[in-house]
Steps between C-alpha positions, in 0.01 A plus 500: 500500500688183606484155433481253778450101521378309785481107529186538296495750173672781379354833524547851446461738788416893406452743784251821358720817608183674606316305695830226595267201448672223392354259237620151399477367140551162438749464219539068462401333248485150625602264268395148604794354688623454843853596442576829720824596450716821337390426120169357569366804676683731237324330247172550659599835571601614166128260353685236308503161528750268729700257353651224660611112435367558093135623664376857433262592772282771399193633694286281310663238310778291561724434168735192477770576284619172498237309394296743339170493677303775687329471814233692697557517896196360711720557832210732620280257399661161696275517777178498332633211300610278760178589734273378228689188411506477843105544595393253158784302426282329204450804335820647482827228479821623341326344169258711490717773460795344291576172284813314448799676330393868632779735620528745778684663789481369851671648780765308611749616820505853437456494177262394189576178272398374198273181506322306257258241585516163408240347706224497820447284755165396540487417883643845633434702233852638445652638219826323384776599240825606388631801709813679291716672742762794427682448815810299458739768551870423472794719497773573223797435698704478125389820371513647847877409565588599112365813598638558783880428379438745184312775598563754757090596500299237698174442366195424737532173620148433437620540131626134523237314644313285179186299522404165239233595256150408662446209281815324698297566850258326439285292813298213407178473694464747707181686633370818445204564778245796434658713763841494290333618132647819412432561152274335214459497146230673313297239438507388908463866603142523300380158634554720894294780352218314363469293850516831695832427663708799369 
């Protein structure tokens, strides 16, 4: 038995020493994120969930540890969304699925954000609101040269690179398009299900 990964999954490879067929188990357990790097895929690997800028992807929910709040995924579900807002724009607006003040995770860059919505523009149809970023990454030069001068172990260099807590990131009207929702609360994931769009 070995265990081999290819661009896609993770899976276990057995070869029978009768007959020398080889079978393939898949052995991911895809947590809902894009990431694919070293810890991601050990995390899906080993079945627990991926943590990364205070989220905690898991194969169903997504946890913010920041803020508190839980989210359910509806990337499968995207299409279907923006198709039928698409086909009957009347029907189904970005209020019909969410009201001023609501939270949840867009993708933004190669990444997901936090955004809550503050208002919608009638004409277009858009979703506006606050998107809160974890991005601003600066480095500890201070702690890096102390370091440096003090010790004769080197730590990781990415162990001095800092980012402002996500309230200070904050971006005042920005836009958060149907194609970009990543994750939604309870309450918004129900209002999909009962419309048929999840």
């Amino acid at each position: 038995m070995s265990i081999l990964m290819n661009n896609k999954a993770i899976y276990t490879r057995k070869i029978d020493p009768q007959t020398k067929q080889v079978t393939r188990e898949s052995q991911m357990h895809y947590n809902r994120h894009r990431y694919n790097n070293a810890e991601s895929r050990w995390c899906d690997l080993n079945k627990v969930p991926y943590y990364r800028n205070g989220l905690l992807y898991g194969p169903d929910l997504i946890e913010d540890k920041i803020t508190g709040l839980t989210y359910h995924s509806i990337v499968e579900h995207r299409g279907k969304i923006w198709r039928a807002m698409a086909e009957n724009p009347k029907q189904f607006k970005p209020e019909t699925f969410f009201k001023v003040g609501d939270k949840l995770l867009v993708d933004h860059f190669q990444s997901q954000s936090r955004f809550e919505v503050t208002h919608f523009s009638p004409k277009a149809g858009n979703m506006h609101g606050i998107r809160l970023l974890n991005v601003d990454w600066q480095f500890d030069q201070e702690r890096y040269d102390q370091d440096q001068e003090t010790t004769a172990f080197m730590y990781s260099a990415r162990d001095y690179w800092h980012t402002k807590s996500v309230k200070e990131n904050q971006q005042i009207d920005k836009l958060a398009r149907p194609w970009s929702w990543y994750a939604v609360p309870k309450d918004t994931y129900l209002k999909f299900q009962l419309l048929g769009l999840t």
